[in-house]
N, C-alpha and C positions, 0 to 999 in steps of 0.2 A: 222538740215539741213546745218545751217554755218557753223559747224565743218567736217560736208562732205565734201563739198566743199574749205574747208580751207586745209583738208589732199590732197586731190586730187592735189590742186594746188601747197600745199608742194612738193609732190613726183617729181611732172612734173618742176618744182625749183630744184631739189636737180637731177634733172638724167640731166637737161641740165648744169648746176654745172662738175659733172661728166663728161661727154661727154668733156666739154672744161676743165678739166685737164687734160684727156688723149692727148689731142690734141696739149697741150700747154706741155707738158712732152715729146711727140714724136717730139716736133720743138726743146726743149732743147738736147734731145739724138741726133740727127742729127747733132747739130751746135758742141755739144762736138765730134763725131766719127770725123766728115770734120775737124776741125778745130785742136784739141788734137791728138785722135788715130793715124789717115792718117800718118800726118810726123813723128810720130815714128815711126811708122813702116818700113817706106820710111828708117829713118836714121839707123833702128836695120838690115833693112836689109842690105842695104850699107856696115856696119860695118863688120855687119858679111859673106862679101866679094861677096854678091850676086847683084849685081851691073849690072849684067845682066838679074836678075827681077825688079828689080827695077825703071833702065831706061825705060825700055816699057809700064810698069804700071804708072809710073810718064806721058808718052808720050800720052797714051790712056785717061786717068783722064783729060789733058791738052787740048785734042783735044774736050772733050765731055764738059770740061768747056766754051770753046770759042763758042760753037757751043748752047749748049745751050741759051746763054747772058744774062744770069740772074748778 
């Protein structure tokens, strides 16, 4: 009966375990796309002379950051 109850309460340990890596893996892939990806892209496209997607998409990002206020 204690090894029932010992599995049971492993499984339910081990899936909330789980749940919060995915969790805390999806808060690290975010902080790298915002903070890494974003501005290269920003600067690849620049570069590569599109400077007129770039300021809009910089201008929209900017407006939805301020407005957010995080």
């Amino acid at each position: 009966m204690l090894t029932a109850l010992f599995t049971i309460l492993l499984i339910y340990v081990v899936w909330k375990l789980i749940k919060l890596a995915i969790l805390a893996t999806w808060g690290i892939a975010k902080v790298i796309v915002c903070i890494v990806l974003f501005p290269i892209v920003l600067i690849g496209l620049v570069i590569g002379g599109l400077i007129y997607v770039a300021l809009p998409l910089l201008i929209v990002i900017g407006i939805i950051a301020i407005l957010s206020g995080n």
